[in-house]
C-alpha positions as CSV (number, residue, x, y, z in Angstrom):
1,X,-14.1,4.2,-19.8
2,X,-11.8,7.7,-19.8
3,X,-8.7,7.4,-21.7
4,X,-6.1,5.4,-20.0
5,X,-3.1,5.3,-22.2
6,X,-0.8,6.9,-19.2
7,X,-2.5,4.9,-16.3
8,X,0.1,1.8,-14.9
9,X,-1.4,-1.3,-13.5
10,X,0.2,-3.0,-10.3
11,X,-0.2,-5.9,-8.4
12,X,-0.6,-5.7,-4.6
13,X,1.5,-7.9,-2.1
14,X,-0.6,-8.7,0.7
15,X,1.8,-9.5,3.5
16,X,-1.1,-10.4,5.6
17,X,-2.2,-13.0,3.7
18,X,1.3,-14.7,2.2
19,X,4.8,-15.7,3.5
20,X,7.8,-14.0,2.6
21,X,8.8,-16.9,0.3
22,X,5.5,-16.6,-1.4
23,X,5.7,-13.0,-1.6
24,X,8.5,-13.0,-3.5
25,X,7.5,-16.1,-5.8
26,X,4.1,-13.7,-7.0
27,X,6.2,-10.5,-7.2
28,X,8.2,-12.8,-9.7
29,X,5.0,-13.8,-11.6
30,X,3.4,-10.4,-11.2
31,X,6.5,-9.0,-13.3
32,X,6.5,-11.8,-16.1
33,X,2.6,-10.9,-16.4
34,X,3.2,-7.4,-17.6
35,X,2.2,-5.9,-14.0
36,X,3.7,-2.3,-14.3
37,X,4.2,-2.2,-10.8
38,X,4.1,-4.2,-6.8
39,X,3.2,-2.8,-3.8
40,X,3.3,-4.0,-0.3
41,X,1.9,-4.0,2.5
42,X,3.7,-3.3,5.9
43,X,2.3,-5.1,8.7
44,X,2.9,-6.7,11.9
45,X,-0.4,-8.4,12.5
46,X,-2.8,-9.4,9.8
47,X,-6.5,-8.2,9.7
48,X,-8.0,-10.9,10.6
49,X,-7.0,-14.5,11.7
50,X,-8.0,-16.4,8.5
51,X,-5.2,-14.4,6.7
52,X,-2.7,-15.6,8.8
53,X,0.5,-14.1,7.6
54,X,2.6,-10.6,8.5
55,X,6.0,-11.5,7.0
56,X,8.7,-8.3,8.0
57,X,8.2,-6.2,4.6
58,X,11.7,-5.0,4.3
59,X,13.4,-7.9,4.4
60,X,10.4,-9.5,1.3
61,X,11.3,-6.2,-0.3
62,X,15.4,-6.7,-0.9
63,X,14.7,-10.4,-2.0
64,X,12.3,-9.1,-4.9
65,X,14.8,-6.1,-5.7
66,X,17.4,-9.1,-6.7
67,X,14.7,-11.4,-8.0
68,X,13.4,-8.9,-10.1
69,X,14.7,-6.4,-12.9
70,X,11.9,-4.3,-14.1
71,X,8.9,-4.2,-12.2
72,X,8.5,-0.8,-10.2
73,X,8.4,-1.1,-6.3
74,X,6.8,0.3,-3.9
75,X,5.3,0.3,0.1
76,X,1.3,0.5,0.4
77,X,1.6,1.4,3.4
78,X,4.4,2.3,5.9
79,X,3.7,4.4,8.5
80,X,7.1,6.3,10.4
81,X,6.2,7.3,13.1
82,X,5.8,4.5,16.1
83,X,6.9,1.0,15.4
84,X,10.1,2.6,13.1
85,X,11.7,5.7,13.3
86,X,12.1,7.8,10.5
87,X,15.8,7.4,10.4
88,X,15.3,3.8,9.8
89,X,12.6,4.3,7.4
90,X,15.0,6.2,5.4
91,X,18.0,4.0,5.5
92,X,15.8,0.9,4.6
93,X,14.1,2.9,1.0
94,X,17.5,3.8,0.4
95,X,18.5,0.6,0.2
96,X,15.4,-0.8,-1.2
97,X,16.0,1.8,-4.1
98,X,20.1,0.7,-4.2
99,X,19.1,-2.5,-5.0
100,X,16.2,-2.6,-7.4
101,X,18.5,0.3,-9.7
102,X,15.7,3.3,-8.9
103,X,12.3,1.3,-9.1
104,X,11.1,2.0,-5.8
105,X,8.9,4.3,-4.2
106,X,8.5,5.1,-0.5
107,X,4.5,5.5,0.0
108,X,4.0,6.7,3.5
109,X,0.7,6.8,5.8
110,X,-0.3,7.6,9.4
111,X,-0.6,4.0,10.2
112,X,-2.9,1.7,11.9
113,X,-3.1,0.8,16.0
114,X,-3.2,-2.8,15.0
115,X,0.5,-2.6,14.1
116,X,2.3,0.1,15.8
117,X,0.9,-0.7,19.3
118,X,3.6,-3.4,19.8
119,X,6.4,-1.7,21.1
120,X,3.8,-0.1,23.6
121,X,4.2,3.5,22.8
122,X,1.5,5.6,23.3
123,X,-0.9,5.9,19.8
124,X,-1.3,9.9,18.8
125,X,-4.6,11.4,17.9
126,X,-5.1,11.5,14.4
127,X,-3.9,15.2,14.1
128,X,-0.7,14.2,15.8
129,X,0.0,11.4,13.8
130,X,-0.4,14.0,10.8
131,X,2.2,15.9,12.6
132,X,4.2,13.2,13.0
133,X,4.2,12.0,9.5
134,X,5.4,15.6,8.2
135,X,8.4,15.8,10.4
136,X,9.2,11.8,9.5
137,X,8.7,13.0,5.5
138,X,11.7,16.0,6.5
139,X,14.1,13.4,8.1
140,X,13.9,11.2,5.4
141,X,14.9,13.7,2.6
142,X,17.8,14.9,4.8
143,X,19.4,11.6,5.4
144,X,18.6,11.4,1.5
145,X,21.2,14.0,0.7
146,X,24.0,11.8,2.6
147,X,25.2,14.4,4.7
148,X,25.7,14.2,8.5
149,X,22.1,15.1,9.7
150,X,21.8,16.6,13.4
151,X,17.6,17.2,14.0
152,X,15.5,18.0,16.9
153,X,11.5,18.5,16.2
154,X,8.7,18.2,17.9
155,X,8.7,14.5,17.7
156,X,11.9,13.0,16.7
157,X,15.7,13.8,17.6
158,X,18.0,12.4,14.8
159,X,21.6,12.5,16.5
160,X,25.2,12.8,13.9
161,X,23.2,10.4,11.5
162,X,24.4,10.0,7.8
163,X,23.6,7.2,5.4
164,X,26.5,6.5,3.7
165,X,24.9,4.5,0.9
166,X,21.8,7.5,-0.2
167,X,19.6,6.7,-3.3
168,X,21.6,7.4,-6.3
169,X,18.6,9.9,-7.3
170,X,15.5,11.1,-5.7
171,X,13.5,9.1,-4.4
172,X,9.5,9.8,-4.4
173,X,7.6,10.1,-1.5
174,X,3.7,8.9,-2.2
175,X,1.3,10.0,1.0
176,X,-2.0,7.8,1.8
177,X,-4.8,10.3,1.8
178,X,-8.3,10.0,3.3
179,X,-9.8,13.6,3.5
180,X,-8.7,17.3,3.6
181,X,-6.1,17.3,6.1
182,X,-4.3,14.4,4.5
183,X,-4.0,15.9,1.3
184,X,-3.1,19.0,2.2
185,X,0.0,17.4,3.9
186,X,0.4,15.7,0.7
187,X,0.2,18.9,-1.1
188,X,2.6,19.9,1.1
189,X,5.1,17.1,1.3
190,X,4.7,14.4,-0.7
191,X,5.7,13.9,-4.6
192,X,1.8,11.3,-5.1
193,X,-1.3,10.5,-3.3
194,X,-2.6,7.0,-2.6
195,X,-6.3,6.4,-1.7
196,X,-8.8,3.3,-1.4
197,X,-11.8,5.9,-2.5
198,X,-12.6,6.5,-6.1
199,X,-13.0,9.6,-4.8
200,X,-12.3,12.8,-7.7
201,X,-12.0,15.2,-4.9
202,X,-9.2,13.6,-3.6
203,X,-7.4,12.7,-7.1
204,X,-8.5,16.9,-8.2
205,X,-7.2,17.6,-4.0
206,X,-3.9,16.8,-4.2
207,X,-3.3,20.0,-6.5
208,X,-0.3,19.3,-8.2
209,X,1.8,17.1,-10.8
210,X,2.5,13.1,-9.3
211,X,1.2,9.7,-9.4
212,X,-2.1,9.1,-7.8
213,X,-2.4,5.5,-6.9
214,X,-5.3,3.1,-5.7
215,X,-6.3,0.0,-5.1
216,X,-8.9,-2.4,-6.2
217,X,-9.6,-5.6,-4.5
218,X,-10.9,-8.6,-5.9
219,X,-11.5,-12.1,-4.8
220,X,-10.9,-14.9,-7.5
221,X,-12.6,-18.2,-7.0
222,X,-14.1,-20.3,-9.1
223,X,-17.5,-19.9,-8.7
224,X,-19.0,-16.4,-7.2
225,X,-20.2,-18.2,-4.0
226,X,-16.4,-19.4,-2.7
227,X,-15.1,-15.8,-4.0
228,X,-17.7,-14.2,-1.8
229,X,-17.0,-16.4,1.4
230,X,-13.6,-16.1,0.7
231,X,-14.0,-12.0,0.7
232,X,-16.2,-12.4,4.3
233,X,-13.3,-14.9,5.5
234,X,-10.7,-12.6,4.8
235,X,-11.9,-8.7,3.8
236,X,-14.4,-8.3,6.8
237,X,-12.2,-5.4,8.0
238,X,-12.6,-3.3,4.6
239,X,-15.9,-2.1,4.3
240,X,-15.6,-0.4,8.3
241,X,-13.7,2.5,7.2
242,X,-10.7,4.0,8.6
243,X,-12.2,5.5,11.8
244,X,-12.4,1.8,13.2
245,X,-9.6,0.2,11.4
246,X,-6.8,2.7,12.4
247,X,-8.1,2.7,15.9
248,X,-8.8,-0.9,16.6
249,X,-6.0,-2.7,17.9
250,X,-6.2,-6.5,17.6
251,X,-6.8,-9.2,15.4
252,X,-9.2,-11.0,17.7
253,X,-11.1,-6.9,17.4
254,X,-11.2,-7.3,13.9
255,X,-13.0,-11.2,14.1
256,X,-14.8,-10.2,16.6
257,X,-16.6,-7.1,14.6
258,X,-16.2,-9.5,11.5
259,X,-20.1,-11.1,11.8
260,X,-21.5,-7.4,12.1
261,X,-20.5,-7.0,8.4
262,X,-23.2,-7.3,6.1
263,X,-22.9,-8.9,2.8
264,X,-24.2,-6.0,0.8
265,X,-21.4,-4.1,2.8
266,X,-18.7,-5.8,0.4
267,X,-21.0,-6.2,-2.6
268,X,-18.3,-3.5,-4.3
269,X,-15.8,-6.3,-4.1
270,X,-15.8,-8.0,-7.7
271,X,-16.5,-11.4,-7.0
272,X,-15.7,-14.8,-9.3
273,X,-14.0,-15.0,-13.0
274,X,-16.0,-12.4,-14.7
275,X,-13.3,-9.6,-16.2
276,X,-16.6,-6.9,-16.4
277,X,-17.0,-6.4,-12.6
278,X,-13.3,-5.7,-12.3
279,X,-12.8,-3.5,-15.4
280,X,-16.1,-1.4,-13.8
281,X,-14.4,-1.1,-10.3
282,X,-11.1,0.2,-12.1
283,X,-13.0,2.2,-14.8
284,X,-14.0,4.2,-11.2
285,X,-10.8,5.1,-9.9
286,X,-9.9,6.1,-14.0
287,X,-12.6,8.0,-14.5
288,X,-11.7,9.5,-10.9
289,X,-8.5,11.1,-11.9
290,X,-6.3,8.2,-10.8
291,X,-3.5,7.0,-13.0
292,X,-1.8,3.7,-10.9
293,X,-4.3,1.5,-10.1
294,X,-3.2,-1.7,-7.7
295,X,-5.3,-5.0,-8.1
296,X,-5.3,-6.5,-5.3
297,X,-6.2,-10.8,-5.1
298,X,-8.2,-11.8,-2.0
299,X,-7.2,-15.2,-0.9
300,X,-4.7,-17.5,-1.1
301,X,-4.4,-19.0,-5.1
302,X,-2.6,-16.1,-6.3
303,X,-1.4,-17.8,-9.4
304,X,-4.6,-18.2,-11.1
305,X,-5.2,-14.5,-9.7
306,X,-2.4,-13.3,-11.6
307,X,-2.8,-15.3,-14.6
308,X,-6.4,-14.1,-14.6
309,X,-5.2,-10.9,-14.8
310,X,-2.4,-11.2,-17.4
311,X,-4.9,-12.5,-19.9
312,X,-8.5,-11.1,-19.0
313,X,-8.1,-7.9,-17.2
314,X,-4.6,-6.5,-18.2
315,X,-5.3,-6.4,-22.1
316,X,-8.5,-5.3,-22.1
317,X,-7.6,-2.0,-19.7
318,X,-4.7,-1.6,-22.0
319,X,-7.1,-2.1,-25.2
């Protein structure tokens, strides 16, 4: 294991796979186990049907904020470019920030189809959506400064807009990052990276100073065999990469490719109650260059999840 005395450890809220009320019940636990950090998910639709949850993420987010006092927060991810405008975007962080006192942080990507499709707009090409994403980042640091902000891009018109309640200090941007062009939008824009790759080109790529987050699924269970129907149930969608799951639209799309997933294809998920297999698939994104790693909990017993955590994983990564 590389030296992890500055890495933070979070939890990941799956809106996909919990209701708001729940959501907020295991950001509550997540905090009293010694989680450093929560992020969230922002979806409309889950990945599949056996999830069967997409609670509005803002709204989950302002309940924690007052149900919580310590516990960094932050997005994982939303995308600003199709299903919310930017100016939204950056009244809602604003607010989010307001009321957790400064713990949150707005981590931004280029979105999936599966979620932005529903107000019917047209869905970019990947280099637009890049484009997209850039000019979002800009409106969201004007409105930032609280002054009257008139904008007209390529993409977006932002008409006599001012937030009158702005984050009482700055507010980091984190970009999602798959491969060169992302990061170098990052490099560009953003103050951290976040992959799903224990990749050190991308951790080394981003070139400069900032958080570099991941995540790390795992599915609990007591015994291996219910942990690794419970990841086919529920994770099918992982393993096929972001050239299908950006671009597929549906839930039904994402069952119906579901049975074409082989089992070795999510043999990196750790599986069971064994700590090792977990410490190993975090030891990868540490070794990696990464310094936030996210564990996320497959399924729905999130309790014993996060206990497992607070006593078997947490200590020993903090050893």
């Amino acid at each position: 294991m590389s030296g992890n005395g500055g890495a933070k450890f979070g939890y990941k809220l799956m809106t996909e796979e919990h209701g708001p009320t729940a959501l907020v019940e295991n950001a509550v636990r997540a905090e009293a186990a010694g989680f450093d950090f929560a992020s969230i998910s922002d979806h409309y639709h889950p990945w599949h049907e056996a999830q069967g949850h997409s609670p509005f993420a803002w709204s989950v987010l302002g309940a924690i904020a007052q149900a919580t006092s310590k516990i960094a927060l932050s997005t994982g991810l939303t995308c600003p470019i199709i299903r919310y405008h930017p100016a939204i975007i950056a009244q809602a962080a604003a607010t989010v920030s307001l009321l957790s006192g400064g713990r949150f942080t707005l981590a931004l990507g280029a979105g999936e189809q599966l979620n932005e499709h529903v107000t019917g707009a047209r869905w970019p090409s990947i280099p637009e959506r890049h484009a997209m994403l850039g000019e979002a980042i800009e409106i969201c640091r004007m409105l930032w400064e609280g002054a009257v902000c008139n904008h007209r891009g390529d993409y977006f018109v932002v008409h006599h807009a001012r937030l009158y309640d702005p984050p009482e200090k700055d507010l980091p941007i984190v970009l999602g990052v798959s491969g060169e062009h992302s990061l170098a939008l990052a490099r560009e824009k953003a103050d951290g990276i976040m992959a799903t790759q224990a990749s050190r080109e991308l951790a080394d790529g981003f070139g400069k100073k900032g958080p570099r987050y991941c995540e790390v699924a795992v599915s609990y269970a007591a015994s291996e065999a219910k942990a690794r129907k419970q990841a086919r149930e529920r994770f099918a969608f992982s393993p096929l990469g972001w050239a299908v799951n950006s671009e597929l639209s549906t839930t039904e799309g994402f069952d119906a490719i579901a049975p074409f997933v082989r089992d070795d294809d999510l043999s990196d998920i750790p599986c069971g109650t064994d700590p090792e297999p977990v410490i190993k698939a975090v030891d990868a994104f540490l070794d990696a260059g990464f310094d936030h790693v996210c564990l996320l909990g497959i399924g729905p017993d999130q309790a014993q999840f996060i206990d497992f955590c607070e006593h078997e994983v947490l200590p020993r990564l903090r050893a």
